[in-house]
N, CA, C and O atoms as a DFTB+ gen file, in Angstrom:
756 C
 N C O
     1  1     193.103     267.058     -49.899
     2  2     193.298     265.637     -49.879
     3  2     194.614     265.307     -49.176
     4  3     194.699     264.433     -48.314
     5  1     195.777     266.162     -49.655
     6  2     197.199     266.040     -48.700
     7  2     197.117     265.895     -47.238
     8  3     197.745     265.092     -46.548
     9  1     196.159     266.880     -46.809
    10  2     195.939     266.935     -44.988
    11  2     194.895     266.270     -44.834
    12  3     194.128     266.678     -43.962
    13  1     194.580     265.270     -45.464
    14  2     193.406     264.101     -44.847
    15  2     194.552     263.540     -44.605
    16  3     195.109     263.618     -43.510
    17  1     195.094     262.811     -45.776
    18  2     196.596     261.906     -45.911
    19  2     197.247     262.080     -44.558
    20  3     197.179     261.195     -43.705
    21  1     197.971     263.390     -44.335
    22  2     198.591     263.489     -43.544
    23  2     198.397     263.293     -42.024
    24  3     199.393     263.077     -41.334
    25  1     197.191     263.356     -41.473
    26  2     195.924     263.584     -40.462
    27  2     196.141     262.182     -40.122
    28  3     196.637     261.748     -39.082
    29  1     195.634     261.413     -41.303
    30  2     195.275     259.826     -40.778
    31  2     196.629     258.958     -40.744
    32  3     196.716     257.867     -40.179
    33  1     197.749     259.648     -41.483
    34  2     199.315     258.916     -41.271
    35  2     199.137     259.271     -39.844
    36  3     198.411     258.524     -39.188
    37  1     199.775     260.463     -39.154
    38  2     199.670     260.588     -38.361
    39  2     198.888     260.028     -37.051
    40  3     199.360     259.948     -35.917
    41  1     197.578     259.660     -37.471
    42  2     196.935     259.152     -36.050
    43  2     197.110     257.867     -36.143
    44  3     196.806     257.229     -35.135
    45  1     197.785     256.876     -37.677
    46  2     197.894     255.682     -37.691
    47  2     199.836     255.179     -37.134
    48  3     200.389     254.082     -37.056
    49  1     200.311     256.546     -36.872
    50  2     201.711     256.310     -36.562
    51  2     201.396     256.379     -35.135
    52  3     201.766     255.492     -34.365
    53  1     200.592     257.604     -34.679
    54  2     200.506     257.367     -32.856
    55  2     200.128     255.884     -32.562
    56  3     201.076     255.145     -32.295
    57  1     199.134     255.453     -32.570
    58  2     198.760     253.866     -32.864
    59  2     200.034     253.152     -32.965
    60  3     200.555     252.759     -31.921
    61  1     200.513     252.970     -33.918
    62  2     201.421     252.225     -33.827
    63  2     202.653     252.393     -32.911
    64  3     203.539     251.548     -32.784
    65  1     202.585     253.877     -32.138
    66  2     203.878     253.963     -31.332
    67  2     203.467     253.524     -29.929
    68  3     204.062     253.956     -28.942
    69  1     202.465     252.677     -29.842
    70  2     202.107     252.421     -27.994
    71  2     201.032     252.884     -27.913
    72  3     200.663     252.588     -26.776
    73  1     200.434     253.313     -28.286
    74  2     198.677     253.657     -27.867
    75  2     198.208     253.249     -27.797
    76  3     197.873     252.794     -28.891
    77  1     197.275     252.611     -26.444
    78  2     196.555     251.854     -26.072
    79  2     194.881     252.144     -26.095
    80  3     194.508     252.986     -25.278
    81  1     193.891     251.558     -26.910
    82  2     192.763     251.810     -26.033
    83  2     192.064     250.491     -25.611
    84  3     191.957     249.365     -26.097
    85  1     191.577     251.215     -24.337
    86  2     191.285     250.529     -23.537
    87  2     189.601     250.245     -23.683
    88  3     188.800     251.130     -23.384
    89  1     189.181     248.962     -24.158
    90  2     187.949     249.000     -23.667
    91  2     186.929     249.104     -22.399
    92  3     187.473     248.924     -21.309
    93  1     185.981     249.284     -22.388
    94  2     185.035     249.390     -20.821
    95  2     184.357     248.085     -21.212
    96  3     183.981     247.872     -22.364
    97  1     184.186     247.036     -19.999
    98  2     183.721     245.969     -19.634
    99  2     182.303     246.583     -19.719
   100  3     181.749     247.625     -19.370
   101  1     181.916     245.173     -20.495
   102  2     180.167     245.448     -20.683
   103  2     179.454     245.031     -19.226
   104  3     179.727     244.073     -18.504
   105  1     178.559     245.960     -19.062
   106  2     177.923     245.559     -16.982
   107  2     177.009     244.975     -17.824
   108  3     176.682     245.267     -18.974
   109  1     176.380     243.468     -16.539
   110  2     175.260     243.135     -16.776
   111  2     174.145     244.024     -16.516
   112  3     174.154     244.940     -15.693
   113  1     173.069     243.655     -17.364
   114  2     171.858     245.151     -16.677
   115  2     171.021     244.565     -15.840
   116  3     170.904     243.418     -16.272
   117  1     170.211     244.714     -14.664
   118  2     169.971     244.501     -13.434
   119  2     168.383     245.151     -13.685
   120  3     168.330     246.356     -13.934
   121  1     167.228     244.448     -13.629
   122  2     165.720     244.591     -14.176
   123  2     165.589     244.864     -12.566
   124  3     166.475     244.283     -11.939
   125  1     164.788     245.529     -11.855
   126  2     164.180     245.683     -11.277
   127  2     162.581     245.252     -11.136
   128  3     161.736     245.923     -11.730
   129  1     162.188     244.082     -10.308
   130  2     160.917     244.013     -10.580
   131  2     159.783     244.386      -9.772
   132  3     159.624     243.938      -8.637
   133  1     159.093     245.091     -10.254
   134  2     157.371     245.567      -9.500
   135  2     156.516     245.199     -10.467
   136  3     156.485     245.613     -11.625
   137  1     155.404     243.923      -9.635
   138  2     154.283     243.450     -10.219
   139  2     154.753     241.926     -11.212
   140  3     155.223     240.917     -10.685
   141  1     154.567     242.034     -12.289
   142  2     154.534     240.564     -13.177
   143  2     155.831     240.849     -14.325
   144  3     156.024     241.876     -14.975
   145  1     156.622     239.587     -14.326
   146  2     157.706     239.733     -15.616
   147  2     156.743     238.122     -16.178
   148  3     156.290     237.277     -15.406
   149  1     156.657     238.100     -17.652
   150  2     156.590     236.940     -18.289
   151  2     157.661     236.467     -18.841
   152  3     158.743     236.827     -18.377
   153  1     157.621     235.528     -19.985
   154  2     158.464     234.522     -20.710
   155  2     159.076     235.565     -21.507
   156  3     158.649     235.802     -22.637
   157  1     160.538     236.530     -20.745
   158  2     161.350     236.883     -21.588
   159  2     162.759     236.834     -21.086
   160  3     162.964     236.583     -19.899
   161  1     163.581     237.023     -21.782
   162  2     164.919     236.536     -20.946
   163  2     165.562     237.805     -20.553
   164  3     165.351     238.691     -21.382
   165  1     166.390     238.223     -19.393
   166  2     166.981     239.362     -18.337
   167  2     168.252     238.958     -18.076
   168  3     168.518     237.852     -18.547
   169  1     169.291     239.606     -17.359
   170  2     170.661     239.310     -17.207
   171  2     170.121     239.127     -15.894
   172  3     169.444     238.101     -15.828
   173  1     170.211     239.939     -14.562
   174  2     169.837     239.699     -13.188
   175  2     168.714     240.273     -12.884
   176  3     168.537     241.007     -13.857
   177  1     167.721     240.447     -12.089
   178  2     166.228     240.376     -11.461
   179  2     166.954     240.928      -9.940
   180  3     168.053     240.641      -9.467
   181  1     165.658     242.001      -9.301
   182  2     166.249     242.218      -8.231
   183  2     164.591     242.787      -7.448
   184  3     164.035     243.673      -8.097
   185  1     164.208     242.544      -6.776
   186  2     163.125     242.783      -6.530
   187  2     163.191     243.556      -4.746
   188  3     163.343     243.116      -3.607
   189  1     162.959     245.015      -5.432
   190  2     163.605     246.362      -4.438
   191  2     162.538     245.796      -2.839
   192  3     161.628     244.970      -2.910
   193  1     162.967     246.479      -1.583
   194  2     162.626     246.159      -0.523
   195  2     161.014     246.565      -0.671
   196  3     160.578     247.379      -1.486
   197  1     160.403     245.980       0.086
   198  2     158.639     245.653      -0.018
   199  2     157.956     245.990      -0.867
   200  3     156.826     246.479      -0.880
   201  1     159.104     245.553      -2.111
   202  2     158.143     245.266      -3.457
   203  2     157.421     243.577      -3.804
   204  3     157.787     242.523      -3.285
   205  1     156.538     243.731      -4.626
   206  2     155.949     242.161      -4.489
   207  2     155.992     242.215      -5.957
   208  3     155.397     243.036      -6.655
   209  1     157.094     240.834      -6.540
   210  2     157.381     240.273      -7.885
   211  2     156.874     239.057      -7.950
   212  3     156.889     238.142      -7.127
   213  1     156.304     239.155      -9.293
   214  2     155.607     237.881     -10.154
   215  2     156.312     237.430     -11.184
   216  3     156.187     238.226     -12.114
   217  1     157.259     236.183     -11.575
   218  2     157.537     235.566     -12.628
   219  2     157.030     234.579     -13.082
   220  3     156.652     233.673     -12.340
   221  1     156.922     234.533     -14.243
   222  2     156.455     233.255     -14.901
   223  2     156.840     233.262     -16.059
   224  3     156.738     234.217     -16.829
   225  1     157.381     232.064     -16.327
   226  2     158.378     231.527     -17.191
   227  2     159.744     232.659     -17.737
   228  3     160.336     232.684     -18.816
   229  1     159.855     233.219     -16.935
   230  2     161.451     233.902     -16.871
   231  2     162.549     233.461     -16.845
   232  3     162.903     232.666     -15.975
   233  1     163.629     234.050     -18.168
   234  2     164.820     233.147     -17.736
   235  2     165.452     234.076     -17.581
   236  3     165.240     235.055     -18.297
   237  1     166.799     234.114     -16.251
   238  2     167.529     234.882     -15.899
   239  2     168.515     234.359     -16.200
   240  3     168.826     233.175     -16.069
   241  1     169.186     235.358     -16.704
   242  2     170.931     234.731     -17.005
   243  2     171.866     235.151     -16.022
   244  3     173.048     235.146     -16.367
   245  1     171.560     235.543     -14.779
   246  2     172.662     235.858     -13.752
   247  2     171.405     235.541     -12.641
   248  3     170.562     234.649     -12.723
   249  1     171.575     236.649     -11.495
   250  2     171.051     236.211     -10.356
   251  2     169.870     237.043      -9.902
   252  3     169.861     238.263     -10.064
   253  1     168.718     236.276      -9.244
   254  2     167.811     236.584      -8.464
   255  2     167.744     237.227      -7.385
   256  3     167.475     236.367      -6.547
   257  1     167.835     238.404      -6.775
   258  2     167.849     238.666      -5.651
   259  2     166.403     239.124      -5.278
   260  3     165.607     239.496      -6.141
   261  1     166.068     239.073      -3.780
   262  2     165.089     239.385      -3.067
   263  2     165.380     240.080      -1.912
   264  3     165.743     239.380      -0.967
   265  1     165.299     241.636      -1.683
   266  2     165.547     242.688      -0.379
   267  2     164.333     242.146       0.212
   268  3     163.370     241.437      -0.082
   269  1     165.057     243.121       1.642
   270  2     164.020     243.011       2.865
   271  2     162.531     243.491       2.700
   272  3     162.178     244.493       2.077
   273  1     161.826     242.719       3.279
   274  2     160.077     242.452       3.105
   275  2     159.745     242.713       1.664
   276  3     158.859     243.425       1.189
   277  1     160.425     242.164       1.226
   278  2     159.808     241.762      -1.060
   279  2     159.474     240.439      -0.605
   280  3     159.884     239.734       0.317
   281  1     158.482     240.281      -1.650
   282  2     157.543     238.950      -1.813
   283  2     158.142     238.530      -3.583
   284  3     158.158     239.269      -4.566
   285  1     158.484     237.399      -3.485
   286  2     159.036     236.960      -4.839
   287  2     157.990     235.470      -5.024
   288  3     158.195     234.592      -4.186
   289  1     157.037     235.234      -5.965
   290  2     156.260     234.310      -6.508
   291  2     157.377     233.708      -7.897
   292  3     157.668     234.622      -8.669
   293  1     157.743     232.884      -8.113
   294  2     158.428     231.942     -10.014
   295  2     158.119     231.120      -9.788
   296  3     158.254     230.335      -8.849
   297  1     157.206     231.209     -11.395
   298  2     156.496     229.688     -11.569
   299  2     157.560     229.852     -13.056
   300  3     157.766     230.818     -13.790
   301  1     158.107     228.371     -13.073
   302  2     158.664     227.829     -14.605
   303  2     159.577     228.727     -14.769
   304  3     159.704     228.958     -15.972
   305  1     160.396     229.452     -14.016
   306  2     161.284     230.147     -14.423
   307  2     162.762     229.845     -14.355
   308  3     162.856     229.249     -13.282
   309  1     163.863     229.907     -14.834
   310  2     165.225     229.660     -15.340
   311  2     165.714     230.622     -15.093
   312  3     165.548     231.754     -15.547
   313  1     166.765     229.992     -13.880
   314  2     168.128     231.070     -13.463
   315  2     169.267     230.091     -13.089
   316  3     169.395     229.186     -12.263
   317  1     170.368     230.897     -14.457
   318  2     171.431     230.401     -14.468
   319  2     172.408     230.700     -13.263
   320  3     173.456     230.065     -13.376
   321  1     172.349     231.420     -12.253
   322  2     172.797     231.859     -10.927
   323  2     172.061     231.323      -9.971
   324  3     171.466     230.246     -10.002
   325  1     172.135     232.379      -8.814
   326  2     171.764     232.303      -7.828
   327  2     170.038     232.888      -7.180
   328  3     169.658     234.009      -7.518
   329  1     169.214     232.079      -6.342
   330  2     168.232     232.557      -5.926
   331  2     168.362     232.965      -4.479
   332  3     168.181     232.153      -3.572
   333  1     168.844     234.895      -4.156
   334  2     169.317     234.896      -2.619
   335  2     168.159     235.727      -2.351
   336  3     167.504     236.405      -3.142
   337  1     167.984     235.524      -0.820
   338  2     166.877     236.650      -0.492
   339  2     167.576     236.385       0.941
   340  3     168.090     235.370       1.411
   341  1     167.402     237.654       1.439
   342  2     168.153     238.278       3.009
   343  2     166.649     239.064       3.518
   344  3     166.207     239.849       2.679
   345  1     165.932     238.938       4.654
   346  2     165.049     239.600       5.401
   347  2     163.811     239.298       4.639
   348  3     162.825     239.478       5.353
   349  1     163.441     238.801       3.136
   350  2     162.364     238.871       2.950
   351  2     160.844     238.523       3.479
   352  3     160.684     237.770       4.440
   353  1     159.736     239.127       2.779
   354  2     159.046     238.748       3.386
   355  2     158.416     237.068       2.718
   356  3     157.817     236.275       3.444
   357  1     158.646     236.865       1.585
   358  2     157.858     235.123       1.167
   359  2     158.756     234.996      -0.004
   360  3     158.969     236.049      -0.605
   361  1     159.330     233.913      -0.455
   362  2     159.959     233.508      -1.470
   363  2     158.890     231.963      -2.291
   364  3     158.523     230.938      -1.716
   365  1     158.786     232.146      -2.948
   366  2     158.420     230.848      -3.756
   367  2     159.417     230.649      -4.748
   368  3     159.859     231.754      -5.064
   369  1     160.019     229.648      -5.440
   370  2     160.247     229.278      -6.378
   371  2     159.342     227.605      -6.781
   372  3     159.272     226.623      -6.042
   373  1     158.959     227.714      -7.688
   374  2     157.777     226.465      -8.003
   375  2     157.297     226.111      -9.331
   376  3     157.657     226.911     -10.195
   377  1     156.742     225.354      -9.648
   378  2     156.405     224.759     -10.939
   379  2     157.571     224.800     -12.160
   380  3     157.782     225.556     -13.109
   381  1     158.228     223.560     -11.617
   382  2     159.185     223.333     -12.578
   383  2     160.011     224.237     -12.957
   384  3     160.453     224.424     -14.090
   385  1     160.263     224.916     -11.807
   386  2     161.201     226.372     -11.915
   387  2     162.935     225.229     -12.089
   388  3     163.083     224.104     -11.611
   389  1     163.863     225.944     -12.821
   390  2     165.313     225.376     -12.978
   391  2     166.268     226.202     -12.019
   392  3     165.987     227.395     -12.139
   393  1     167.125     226.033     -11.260
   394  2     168.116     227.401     -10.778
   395  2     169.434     226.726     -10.616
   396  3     169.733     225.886      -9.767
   397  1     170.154     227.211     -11.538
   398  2     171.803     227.025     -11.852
   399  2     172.734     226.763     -10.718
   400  3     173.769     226.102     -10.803
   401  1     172.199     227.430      -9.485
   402  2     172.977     227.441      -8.543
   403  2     172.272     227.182      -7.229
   404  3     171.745     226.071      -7.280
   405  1     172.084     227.726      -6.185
   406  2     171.667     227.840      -5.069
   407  2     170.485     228.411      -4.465
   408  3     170.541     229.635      -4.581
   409  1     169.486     228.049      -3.894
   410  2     168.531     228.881      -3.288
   411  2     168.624     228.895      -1.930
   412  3     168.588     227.922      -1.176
   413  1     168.795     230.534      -1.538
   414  2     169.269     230.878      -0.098
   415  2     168.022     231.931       0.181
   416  3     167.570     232.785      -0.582
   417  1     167.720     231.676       1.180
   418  2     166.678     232.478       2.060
   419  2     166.959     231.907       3.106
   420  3     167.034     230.733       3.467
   421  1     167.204     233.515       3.854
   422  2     168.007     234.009       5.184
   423  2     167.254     235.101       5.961
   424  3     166.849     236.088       5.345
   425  1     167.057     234.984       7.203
   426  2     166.508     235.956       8.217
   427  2     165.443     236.625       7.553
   428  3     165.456     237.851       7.445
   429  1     164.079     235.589       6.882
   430  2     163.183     236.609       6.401
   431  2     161.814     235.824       6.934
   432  3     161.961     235.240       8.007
   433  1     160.883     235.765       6.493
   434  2     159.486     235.191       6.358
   435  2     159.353     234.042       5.855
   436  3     160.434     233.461       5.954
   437  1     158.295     233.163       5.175
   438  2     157.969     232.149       4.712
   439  2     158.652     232.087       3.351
   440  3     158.704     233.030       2.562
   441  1     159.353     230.439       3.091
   442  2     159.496     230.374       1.711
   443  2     159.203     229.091       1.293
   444  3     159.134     228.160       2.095
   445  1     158.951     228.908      -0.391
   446  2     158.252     227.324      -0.515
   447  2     159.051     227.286      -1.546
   448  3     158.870     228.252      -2.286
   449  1     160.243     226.222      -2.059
   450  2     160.615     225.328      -2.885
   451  2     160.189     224.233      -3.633
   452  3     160.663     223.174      -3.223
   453  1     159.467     224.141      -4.574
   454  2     158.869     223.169      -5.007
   455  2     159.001     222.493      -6.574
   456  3     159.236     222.918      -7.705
   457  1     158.772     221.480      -6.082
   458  2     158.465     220.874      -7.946
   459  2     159.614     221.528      -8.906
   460  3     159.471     221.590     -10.127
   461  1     160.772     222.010      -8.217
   462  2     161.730     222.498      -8.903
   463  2     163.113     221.624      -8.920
   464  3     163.207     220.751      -8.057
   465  1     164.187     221.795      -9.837
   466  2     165.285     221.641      -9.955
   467  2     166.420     222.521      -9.407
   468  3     166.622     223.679      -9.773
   469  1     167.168     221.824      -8.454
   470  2     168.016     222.905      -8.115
   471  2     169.576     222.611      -8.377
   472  3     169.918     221.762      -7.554
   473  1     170.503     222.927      -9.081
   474  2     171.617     222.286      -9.265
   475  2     172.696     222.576      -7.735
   476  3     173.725     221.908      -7.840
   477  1     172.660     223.186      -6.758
   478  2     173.544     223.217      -6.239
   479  2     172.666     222.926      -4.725
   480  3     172.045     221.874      -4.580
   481  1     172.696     223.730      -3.904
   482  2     171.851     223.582      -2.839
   483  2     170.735     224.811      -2.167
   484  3     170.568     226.001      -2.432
   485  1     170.139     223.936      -1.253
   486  2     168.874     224.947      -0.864
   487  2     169.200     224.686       0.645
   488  3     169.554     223.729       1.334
   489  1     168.855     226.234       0.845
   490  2     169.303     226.634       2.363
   491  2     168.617     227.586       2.934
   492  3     168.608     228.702       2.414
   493  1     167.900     227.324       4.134
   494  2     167.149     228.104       4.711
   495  2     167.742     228.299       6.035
   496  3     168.143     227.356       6.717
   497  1     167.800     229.570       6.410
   498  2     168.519     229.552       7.423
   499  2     167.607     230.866       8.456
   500  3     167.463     231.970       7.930
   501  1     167.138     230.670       9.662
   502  2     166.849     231.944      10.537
   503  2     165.418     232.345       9.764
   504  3     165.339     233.524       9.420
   505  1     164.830     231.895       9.605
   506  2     163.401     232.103       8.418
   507  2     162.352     232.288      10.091
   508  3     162.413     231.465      11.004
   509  1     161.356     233.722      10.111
   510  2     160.101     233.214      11.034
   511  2     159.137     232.613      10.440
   512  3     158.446     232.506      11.453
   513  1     158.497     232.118       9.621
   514  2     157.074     231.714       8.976
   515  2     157.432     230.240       8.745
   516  3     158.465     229.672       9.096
   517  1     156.200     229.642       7.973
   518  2     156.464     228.301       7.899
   519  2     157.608     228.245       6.310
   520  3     157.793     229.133       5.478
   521  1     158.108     227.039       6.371
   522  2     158.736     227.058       4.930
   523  2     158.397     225.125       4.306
   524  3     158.364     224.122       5.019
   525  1     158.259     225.191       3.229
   526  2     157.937     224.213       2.364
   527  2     159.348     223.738       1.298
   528  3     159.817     224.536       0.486
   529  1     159.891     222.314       1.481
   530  2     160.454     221.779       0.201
   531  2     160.380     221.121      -0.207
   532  3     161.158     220.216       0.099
   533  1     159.400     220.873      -1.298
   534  2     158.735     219.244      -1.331
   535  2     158.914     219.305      -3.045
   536  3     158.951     220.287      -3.788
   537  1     159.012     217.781      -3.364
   538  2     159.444     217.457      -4.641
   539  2     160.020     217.995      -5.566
   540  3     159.540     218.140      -6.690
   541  1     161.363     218.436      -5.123
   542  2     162.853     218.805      -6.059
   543  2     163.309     217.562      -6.051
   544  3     163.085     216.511      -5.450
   545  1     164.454     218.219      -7.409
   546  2     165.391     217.976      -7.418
   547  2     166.943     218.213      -7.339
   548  3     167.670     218.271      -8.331
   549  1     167.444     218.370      -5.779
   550  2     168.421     219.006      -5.723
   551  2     169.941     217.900      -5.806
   552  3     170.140     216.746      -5.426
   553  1     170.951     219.111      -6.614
   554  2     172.418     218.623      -7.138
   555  2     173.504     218.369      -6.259
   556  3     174.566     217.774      -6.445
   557  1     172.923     219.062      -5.045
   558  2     173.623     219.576      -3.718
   559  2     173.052     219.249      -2.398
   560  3     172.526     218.138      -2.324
   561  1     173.046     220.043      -1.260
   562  2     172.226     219.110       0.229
   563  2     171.087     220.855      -0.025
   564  3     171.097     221.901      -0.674
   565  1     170.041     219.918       1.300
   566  2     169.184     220.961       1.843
   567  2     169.786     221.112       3.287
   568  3     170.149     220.366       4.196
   569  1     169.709     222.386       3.046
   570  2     170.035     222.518       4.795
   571  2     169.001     223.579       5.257
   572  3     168.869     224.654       4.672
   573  1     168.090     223.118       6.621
   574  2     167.293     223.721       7.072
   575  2     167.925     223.967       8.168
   576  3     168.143     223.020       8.924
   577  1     168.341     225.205       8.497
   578  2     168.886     226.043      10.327
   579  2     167.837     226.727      10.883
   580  3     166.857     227.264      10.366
   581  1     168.182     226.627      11.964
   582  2     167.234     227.844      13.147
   583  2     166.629     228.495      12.781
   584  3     166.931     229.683      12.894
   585  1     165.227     228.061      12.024
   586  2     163.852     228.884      11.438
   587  2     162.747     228.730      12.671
   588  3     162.886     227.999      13.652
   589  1     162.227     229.128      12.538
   590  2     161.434     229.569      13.814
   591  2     159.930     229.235      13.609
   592  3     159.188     229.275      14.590
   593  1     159.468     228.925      12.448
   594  2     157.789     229.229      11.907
   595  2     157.655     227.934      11.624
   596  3     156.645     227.908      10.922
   597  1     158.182     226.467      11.774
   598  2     157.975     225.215      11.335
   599  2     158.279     225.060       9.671
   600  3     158.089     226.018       8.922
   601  1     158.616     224.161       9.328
   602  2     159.448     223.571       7.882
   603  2     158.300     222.016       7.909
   604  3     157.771     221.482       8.884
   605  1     158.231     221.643       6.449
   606  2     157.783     220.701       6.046
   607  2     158.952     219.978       4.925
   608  3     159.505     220.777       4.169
   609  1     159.292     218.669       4.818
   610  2     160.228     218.570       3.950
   611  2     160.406     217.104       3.020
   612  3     161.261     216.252       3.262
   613  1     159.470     217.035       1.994
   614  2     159.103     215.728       1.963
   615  2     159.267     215.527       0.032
   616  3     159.281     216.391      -0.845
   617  1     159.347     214.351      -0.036
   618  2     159.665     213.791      -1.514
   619  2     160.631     214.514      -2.203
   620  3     160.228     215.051      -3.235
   621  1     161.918     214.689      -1.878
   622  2     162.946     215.311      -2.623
   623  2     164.202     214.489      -2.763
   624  3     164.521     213.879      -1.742
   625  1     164.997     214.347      -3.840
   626  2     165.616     213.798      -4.183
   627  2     166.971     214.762      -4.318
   628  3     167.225     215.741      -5.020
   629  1     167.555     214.182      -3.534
   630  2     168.937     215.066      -2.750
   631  2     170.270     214.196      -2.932
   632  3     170.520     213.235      -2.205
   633  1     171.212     214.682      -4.111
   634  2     172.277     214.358      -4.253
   635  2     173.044     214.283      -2.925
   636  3     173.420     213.180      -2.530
   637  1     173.285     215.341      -2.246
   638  2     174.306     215.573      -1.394
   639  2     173.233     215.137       0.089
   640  3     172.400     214.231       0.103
   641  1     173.579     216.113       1.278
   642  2     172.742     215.781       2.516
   643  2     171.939     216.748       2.602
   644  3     171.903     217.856       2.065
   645  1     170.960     215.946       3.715
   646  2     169.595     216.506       4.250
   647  2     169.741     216.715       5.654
   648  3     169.612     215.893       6.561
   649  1     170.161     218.493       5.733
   650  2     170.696     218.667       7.134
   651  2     169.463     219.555       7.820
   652  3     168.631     220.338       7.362
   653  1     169.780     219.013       9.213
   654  2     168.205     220.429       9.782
   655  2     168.306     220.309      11.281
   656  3     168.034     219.391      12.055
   657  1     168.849     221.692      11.470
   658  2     169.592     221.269      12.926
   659  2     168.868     223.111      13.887
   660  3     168.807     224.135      13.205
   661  1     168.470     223.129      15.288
   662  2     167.949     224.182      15.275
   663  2     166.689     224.478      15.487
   664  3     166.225     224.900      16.547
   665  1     165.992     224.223      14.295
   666  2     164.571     224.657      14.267
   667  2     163.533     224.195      15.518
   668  3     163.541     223.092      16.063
   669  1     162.649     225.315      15.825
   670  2     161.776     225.027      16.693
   671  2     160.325     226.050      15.999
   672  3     160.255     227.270      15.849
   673  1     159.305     224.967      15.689
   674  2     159.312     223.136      15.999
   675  2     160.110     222.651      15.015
   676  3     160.344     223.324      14.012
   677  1     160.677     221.271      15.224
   678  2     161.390     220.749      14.465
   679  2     160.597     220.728      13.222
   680  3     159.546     221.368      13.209
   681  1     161.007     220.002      12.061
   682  2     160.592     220.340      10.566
   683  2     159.777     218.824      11.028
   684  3     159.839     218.056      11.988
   685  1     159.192     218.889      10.062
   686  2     158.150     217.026       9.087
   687  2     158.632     216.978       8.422
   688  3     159.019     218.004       7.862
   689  1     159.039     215.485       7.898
   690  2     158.868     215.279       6.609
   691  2     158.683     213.880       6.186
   692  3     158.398     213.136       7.124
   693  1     158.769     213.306       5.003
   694  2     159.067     212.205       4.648
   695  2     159.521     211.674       3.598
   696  3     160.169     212.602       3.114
   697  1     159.677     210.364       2.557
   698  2     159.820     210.247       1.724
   699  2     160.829     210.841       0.649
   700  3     160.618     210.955      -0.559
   701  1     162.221     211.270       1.511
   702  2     163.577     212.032       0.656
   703  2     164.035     210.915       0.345
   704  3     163.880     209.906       1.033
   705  1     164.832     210.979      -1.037
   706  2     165.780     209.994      -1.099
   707  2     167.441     210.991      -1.229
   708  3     167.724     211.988      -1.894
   709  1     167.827     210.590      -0.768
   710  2     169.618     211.305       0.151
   711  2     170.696     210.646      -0.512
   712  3     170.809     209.476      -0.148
   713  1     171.176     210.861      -1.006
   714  2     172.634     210.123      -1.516
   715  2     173.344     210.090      -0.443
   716  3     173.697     209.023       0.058
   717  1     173.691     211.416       0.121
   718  2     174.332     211.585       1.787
   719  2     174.047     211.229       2.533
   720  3     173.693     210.061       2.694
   721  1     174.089     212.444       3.651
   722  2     173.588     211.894       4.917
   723  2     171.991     212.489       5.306
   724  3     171.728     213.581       4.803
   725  1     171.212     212.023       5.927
   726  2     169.948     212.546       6.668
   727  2     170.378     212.898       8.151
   728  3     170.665     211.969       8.907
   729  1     170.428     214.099       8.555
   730  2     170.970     214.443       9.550
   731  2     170.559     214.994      10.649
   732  3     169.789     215.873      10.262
   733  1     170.605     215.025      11.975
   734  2     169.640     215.759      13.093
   735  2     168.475     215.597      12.903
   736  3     168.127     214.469      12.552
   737  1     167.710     216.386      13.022
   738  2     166.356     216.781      13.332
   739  2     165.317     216.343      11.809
   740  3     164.096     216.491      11.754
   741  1     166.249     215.764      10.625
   742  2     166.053     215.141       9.059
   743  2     166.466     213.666       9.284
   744  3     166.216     212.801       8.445
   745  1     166.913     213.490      10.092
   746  2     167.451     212.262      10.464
   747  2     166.265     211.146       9.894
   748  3     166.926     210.425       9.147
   749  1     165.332     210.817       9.881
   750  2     164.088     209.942       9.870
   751  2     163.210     209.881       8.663
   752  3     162.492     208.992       8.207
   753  1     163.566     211.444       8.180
   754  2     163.268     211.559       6.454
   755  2     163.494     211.221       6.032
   756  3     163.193     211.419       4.855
């Protein structure tokens, strides 16, 4: 019993002379998706290169990503981050989908925005296929750049501006309401 005593004085005097421990930062964990996620909640979603992901009603508590030629389908799904995709091949976000931050699709294939909420902004930029953004609600501007496959862009309700400068053929649309500006080639929307 003396050298328990003594054992735990001892490791309670190192402690007290400057001993530091250091905790390890908890990582978010990062789901990988192939095929269908349902209504359960994930830290970040990442859907590996020419994999094809299905959500529905998913809530993400960090960010969405989409690699080169992945196909990403969310219907009703919740992300408190970001929705990025670089090279993909089709992005949907749709049916009353929520996203905390931004939806970016860049240098990939077709993507459709819809019937969703977006708190910050949606940006398509360098896209070949057609792309769709029709009846959001975005917190921030849309900006459509130099996509190549034709854009459609109609009934959205846009805090910030409705920019679209670039594209050939130019985009359609109609019926935005803009707090900002309607700009270039959105100009008439």
């Amino acid at each position: 019993m003396r050298k328990i005593g003594l054992a735990l004085a001892g490791t309670v005097l190192g402690i007290g002379m400057g001993s530091v421990v250091l905790a390890t930062p908890a990582l978010a964990d990062e789901r990988a998706c192939r095929g269908t996620i349902g209504a359960v909640t994930l830290d970040n979603v990442r859907v590996p290169q020419g994999a094809r992901c299905t959500l529905n009603g998913t809530r993400i508590k960090g960010t969405l990503k989409v690699e080169q030629r992945a196909t990403l389908i969310a219907r009703g799904v919740k992300v408190v981050g970001n929705v990025q995709a670089e090279g993909a091949a089709r992005v949907t976000v749709a049916g009353g989908s929520a996203v905390g931050g931004s939806v970016q699709v860049k240098q990939g294939g077709a993507a459709t925005v819809e019937s969703s909420r977006i708190k910050a902004d949606i940006q398509l930029d360098a896209n070949g296929r057609y792309l769709k953004v029709n009846g959001n609600r975005v917190g921030g501007s849309i900006q459509v750049v130099g996509n190549r496959g034709g854009a459609e862009i109609r009934r959205n309700r846009v805090d910030g501006n409705l920019q679209c400068k670039e594209n050939r053929p130019a985009p359609t649309g109609g019926g935005n309401i803009v707090d900002g500006n309607k700009e270039d080639q959105c100009r008439r929307f």
